[in-house]
C-alpha positions as CSV (number, residue, x, y, z in Angstrom):
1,X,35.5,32.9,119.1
2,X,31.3,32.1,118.6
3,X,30.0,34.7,116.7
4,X,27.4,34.8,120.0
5,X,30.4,35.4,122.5
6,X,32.0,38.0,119.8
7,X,28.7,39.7,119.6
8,X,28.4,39.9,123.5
9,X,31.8,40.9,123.4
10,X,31.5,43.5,121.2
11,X,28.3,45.1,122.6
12,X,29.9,45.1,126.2
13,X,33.2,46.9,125.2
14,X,30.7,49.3,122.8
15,X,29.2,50.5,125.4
16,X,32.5,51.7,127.4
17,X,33.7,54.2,124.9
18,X,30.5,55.4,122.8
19,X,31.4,57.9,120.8
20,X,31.6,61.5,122.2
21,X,29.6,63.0,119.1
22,X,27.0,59.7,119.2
23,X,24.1,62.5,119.0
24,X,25.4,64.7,115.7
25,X,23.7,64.3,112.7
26,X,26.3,64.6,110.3
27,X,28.3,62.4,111.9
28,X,25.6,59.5,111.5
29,X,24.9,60.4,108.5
30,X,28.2,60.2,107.0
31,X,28.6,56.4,109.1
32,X,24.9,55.7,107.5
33,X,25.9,56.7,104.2
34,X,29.6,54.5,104.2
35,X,27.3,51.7,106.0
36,X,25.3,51.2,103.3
37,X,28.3,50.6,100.8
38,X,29.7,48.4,103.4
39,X,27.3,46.4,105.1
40,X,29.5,43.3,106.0
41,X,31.8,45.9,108.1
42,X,30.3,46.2,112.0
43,X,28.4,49.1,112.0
44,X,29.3,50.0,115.4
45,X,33.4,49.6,114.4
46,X,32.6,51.7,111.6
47,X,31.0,54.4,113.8
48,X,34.0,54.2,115.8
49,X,37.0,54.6,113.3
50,X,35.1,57.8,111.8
51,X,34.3,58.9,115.2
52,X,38.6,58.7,115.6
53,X,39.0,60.5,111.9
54,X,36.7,63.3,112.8
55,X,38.5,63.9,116.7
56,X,41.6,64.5,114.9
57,X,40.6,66.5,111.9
58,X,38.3,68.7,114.8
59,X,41.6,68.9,116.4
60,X,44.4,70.0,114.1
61,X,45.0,67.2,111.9
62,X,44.0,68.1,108.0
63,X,41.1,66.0,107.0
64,X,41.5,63.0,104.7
65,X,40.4,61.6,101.1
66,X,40.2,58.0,102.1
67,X,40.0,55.9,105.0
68,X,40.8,52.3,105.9
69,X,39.5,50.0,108.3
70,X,40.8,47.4,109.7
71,X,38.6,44.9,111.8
72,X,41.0,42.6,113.8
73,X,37.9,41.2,115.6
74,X,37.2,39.3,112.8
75,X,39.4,36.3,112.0
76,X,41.9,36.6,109.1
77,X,39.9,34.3,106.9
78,X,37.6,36.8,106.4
79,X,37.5,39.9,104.7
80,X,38.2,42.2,107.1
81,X,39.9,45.2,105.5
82,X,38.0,47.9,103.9
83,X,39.0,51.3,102.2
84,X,36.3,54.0,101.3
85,X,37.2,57.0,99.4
86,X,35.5,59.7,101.1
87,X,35.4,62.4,98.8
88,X,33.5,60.3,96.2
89,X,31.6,58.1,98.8
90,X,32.4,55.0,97.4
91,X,33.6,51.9,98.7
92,X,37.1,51.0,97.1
93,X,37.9,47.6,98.7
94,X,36.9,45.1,101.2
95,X,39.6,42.2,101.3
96,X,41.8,39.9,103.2
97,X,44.9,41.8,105.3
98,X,47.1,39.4,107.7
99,X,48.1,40.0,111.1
100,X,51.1,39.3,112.9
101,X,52.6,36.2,114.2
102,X,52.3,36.8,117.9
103,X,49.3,38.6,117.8
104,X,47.1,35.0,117.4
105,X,46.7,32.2,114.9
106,X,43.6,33.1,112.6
107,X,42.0,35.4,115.4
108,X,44.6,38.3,116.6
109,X,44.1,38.8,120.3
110,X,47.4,40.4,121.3
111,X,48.6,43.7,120.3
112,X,51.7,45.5,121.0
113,X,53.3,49.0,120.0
114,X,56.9,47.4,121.3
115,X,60.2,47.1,118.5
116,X,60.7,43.0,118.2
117,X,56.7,42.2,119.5
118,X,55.9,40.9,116.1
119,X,52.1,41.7,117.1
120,X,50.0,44.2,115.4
121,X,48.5,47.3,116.3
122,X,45.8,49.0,117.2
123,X,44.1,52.5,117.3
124,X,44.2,55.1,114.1
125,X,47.2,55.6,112.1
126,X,48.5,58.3,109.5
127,X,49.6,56.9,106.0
128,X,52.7,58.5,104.4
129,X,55.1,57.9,102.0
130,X,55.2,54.8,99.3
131,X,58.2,53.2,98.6
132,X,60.0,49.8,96.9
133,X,61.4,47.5,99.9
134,X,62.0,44.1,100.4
135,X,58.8,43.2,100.2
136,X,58.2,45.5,97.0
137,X,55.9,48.6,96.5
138,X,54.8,49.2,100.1
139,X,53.3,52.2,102.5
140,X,54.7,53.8,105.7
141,X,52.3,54.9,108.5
142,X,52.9,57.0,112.0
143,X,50.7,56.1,114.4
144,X,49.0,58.4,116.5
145,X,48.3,57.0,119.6
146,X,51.1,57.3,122.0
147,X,51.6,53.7,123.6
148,X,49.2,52.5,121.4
149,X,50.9,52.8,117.8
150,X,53.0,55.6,117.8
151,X,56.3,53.5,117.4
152,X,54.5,51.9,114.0
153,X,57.8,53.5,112.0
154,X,60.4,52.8,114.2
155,X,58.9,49.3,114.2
156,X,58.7,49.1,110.3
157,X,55.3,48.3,110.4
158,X,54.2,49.0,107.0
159,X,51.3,47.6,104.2
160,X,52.6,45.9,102.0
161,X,52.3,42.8,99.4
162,X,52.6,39.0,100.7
163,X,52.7,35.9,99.4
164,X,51.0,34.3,102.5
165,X,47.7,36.7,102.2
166,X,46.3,34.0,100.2
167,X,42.5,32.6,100.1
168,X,43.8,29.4,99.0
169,X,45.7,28.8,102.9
170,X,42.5,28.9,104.1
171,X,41.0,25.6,103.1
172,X,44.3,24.0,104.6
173,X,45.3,25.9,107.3
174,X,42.3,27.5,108.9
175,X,43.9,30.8,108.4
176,X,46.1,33.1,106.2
177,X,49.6,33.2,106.4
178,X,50.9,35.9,109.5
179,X,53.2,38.8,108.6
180,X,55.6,40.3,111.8
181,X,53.0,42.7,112.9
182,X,52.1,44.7,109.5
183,X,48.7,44.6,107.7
184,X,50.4,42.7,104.8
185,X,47.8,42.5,101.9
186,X,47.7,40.4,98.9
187,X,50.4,41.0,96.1
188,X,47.0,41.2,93.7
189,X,45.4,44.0,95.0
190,X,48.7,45.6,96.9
191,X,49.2,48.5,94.7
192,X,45.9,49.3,94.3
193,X,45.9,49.5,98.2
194,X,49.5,51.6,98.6
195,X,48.1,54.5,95.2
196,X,44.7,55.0,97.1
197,X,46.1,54.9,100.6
198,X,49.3,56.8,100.5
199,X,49.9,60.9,101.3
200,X,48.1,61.2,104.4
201,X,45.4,58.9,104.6
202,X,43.5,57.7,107.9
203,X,44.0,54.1,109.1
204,X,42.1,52.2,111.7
205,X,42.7,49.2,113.1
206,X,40.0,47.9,115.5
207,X,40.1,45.1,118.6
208,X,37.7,46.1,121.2
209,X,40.5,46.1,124.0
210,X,38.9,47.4,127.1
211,X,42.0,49.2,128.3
212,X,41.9,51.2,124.7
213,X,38.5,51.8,124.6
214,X,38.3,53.9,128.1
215,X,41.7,55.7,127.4
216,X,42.3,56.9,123.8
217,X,42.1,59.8,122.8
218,X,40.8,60.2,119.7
219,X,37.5,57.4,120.2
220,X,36.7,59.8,123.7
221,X,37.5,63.0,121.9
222,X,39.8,64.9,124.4
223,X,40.4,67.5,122.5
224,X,43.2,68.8,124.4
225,X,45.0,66.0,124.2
226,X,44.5,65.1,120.9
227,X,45.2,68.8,119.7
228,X,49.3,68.0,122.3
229,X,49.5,64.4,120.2
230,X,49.1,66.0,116.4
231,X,51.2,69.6,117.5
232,X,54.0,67.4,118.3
233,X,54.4,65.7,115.0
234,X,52.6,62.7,115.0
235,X,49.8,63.8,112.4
């Protein structure tokens, strides 16, 4: 993808599912103030993963320390992860996080919420608890989008520490290595990324899918909705 057809791309798909809130001030200021400590992240996917955070905090869920981006737009040898703590307003990391095998070679373009997909997901995610797997000290996440994400745990999608998320692919293979649909991050930085991530946490994974842009609920704020999704478990 050109970074002229992404850019069209992007601006087209924007515009379909601007935030609800586009016109409060404290909303722009808080994306202007994590902007600045971020400016290699999209502004406008920025705008939209804390315009997702604040629909479900507005709406039941309890608001979070921290919050992850994830912009699968971007191919996966770039940096394309970032975490901000919010309470601090400071920018914790902005590094390399794999996608999975189905979902594209280095650019993802196919996401699925279905058991065996091996894609990744889209749309805003709840961390929760840490644990030691096979893969070592990893993170569980619900998602909360029903059809979107919301079978993320009974699909084992998890973060966690890989081998293949290794800059040193790149120069060979065009791309990191590809995980079986979890945002698999590199075993340097993993722990770092479960200890600041972990207890209920806000995730968001970006791909400006046109279907997903005019129907979720959290980046068109339908507050009834949203207010169903959380009361039934999911955040």
């Amino acid at each position: 993808m050109t970074s002229t057809f992404r850019a069209c791309l992007m601006a087209g798909l924007f515009a379909l599912a601007a935030p609800v809130w586009a016109a409060d001030a404290a909303y722009q200021a808080m994306v202007e103030r994590l902007g600045r400590l971020a400016p290699r992240l999209d502004r406008q996917v920025l705008t939209h993963a804390v315009a997702a955070m604040q629909c479900a905090v507005n709406n039941g869920a309890s608001a979070a320390q921290r919050l992850a981006v994830i912009d699968f737009s971007l191919p996966s040898s770039e940096r394309r992860l970032w975490i901000f703590d919010l309470q601090q307003e400071r920018l914790l990391l902005e590094d390399l996080v794999a996608h999975g095998q189905k979902s594209g070679d280095n650019h993802a373009t196919r996401f699925s919420n279905l058991v065996g997909s091996h894609q990744s997901s889209i749309g805003l995610f709840r961390t929760a608890e840490s644990y030691s797997g096979k893969h070592g000290y990893s993170l569980r996440m619900d998602g909360l989008e029903p059809g979107i994400n919301d079978r993320a745990r009974e699909r084992a999608i998890v973060i966690h520490p890989a081998a293949y998320v290794d800059p040193s692919w790149i120069a060979t293979q065009g791309r990191i290595g590809r995980s079986q649909g979890c945002p698999a991050v590199r075993p340097e930085v993993a722990r770092m990324v479960v200890d600041s991530l972990k207890g209920g946490q806000f995730m968001f994974s970006w791909y400006p899918d046109q279907q997903w842009l005019r129907s979720s609920a959290y980046l068109n704020c339908k507050p009834n909705q949203v207010a169903g999704i959380l009361a039934a478990g999911r955040g």
